[in-house]
C-alpha positions as CSV (number, residue, x, y, z in Angstrom):
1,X,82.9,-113.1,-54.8
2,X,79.4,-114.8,-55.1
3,X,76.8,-114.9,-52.1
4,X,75.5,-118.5,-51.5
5,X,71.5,-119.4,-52.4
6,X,71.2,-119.4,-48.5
7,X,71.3,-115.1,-48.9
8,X,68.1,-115.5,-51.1
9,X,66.3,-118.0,-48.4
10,X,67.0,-115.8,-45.7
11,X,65.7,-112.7,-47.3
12,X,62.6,-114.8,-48.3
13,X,62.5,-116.2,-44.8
14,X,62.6,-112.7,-43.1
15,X,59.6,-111.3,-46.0
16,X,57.4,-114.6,-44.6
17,X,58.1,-113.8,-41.0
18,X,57.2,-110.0,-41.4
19,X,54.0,-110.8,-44.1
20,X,53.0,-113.3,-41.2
21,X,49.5,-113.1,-40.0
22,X,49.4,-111.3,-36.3
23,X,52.9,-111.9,-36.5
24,X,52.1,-115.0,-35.2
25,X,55.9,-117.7,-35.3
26,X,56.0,-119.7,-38.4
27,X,57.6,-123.4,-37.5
28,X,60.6,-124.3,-39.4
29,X,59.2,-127.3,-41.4
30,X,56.7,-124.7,-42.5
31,X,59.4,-122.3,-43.8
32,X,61.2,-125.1,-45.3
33,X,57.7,-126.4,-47.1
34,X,57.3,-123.0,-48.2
35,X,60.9,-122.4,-49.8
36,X,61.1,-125.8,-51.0
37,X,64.9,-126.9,-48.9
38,X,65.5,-129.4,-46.8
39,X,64.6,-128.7,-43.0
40,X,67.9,-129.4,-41.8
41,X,69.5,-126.8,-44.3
42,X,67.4,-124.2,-43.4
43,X,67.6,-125.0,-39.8
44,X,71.5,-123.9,-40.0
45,X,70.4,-120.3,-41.8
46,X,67.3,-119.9,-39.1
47,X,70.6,-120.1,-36.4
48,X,72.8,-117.8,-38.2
49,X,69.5,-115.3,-38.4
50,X,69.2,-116.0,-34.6
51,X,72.7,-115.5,-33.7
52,X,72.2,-112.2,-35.9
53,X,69.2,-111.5,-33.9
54,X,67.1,-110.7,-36.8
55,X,65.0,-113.3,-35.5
56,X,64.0,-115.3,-32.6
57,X,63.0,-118.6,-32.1
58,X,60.5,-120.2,-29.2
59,X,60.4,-124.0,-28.4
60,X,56.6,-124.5,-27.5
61,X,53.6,-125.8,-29.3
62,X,52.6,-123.2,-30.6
63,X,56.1,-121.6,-31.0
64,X,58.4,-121.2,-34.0
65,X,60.6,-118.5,-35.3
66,X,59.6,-114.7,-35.3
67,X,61.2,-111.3,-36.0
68,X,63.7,-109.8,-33.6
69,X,64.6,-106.8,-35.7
70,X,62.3,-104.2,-36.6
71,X,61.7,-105.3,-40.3
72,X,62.1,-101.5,-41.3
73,X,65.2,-101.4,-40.1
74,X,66.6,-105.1,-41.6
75,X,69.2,-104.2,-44.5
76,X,70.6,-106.5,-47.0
77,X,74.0,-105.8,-45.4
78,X,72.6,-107.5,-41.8
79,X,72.0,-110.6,-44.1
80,X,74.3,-111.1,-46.0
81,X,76.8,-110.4,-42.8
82,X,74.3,-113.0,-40.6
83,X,74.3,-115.7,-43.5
84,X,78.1,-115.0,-45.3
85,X,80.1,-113.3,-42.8
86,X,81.0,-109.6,-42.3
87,X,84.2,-110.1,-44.6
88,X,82.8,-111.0,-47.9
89,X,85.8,-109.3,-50.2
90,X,88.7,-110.9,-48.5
91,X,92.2,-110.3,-49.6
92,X,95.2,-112.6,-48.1
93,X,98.6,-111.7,-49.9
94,X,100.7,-114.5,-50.0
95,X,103.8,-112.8,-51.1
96,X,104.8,-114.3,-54.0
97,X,106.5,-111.2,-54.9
98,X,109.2,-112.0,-52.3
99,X,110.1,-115.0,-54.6
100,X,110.7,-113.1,-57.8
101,X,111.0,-109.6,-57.3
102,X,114.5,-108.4,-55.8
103,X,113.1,-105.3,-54.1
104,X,111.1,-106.1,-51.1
105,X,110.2,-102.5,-50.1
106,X,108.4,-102.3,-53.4
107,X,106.5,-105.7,-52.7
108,X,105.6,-104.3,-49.9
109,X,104.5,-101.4,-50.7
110,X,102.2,-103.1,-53.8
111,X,100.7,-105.7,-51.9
112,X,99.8,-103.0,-48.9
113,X,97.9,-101.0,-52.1
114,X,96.5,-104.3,-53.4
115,X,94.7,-105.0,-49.6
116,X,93.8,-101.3,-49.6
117,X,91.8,-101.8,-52.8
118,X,90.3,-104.4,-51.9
119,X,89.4,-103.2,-48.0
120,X,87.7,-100.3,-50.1
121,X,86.3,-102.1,-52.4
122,X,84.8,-104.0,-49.0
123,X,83.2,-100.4,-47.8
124,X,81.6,-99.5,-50.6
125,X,80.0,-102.6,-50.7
126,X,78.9,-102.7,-47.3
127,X,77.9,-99.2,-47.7
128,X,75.5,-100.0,-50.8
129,X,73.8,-102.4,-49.4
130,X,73.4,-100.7,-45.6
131,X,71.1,-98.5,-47.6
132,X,68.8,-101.1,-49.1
133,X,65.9,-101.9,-46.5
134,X,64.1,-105.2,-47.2
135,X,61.0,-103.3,-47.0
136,X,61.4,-101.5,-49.8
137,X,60.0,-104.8,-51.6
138,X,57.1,-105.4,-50.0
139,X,53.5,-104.1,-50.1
140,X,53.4,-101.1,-46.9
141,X,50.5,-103.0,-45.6
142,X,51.7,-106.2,-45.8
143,X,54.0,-105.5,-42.8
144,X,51.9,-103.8,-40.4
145,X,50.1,-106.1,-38.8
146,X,50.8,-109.3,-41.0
147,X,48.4,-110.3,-44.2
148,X,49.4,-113.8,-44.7
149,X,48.7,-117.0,-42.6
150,X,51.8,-118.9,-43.4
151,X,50.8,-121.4,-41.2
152,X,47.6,-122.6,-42.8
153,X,48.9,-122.2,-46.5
154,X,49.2,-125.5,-48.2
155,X,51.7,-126.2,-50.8
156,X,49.7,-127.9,-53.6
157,X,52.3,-128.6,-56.9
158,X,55.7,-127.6,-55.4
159,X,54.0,-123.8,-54.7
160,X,52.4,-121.7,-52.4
161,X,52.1,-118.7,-53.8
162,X,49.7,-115.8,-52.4
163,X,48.6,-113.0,-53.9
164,X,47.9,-109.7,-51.8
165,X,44.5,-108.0,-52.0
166,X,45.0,-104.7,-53.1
């Protein structure tokens, strides 16, 4: 199993989106500036993070994409189910025991253990990171009513980094 890069940009998009100033939307070419990917890329993760409804998206002039979910409650189990899907362990016997093994009750019954190890294996998972809010990484006062205007940072040399005042 490996998670694709688009796990980390979402995470990073969702941490812009809550850090946002007045929670005000942040435009897609903005995000994409930010994170340094191509527009287009990131335009399929902002869909899957709408679809998801961890976010929302407004088509105006002064619109863009803003938080749905209550950051507090955004897990990294919501995305990595928005951006990978809700099966990441995924276990489809193919039954090549039937081809060289005589006793197909036995097969059976070791293949059904085999997709039962793995289905747990699945929970746990799911279970481990249901417990990990996003929050937990940023700054308490970052979140509450947004520090950062996203909007009017400039990426000068391939960064944009911001540094909270503490």
């Amino acid at each position: 199993m490996r998670l694709s890069k688009h796990v980390e940009e979402s995470l990073y998009v969702l941490l812009i989106l809550a850090t946002q100033k007045a929670h005000q939307p942040v435009k897609s070419i903005k995000l994409s500036e930010l994170l340094h990917v191509s527009d287009s890329s990131l335009k399929k993760i902002l869909r899957k993070l709408v679809v998801a409804k961890l976010i929302e998206s407004s088509a105006s002039k002064s619109g863009g994409f803003e938080l749905k979910k209550d950051i507090q409650k955004i897990t990294l189990l919501d995305i990595v189910e928005a951006v990978e899907g809700a099966e990441i362990i995924q276990y489809l016997p193919q039954h090549i025991g039937d081809n060289i093994f005589s006793r197909k009750e036995h097969v059976e019954k070791s293949e059904k253990y085999i997709a039962d190890s793995f289905q747990n294996a699945q929970d746990a998972y799911a279970k481990s990171l249901s417990k990990v809010r996003i929050t937990n990484i940023l700054e308490e006062d970052s979140i509450k009513f947004g520090t950062i205007d996203w909007n009017n940072i400039s990426v000068i040399d391939g960064s944009a980094r911001h540094e909270f005042n503490k």
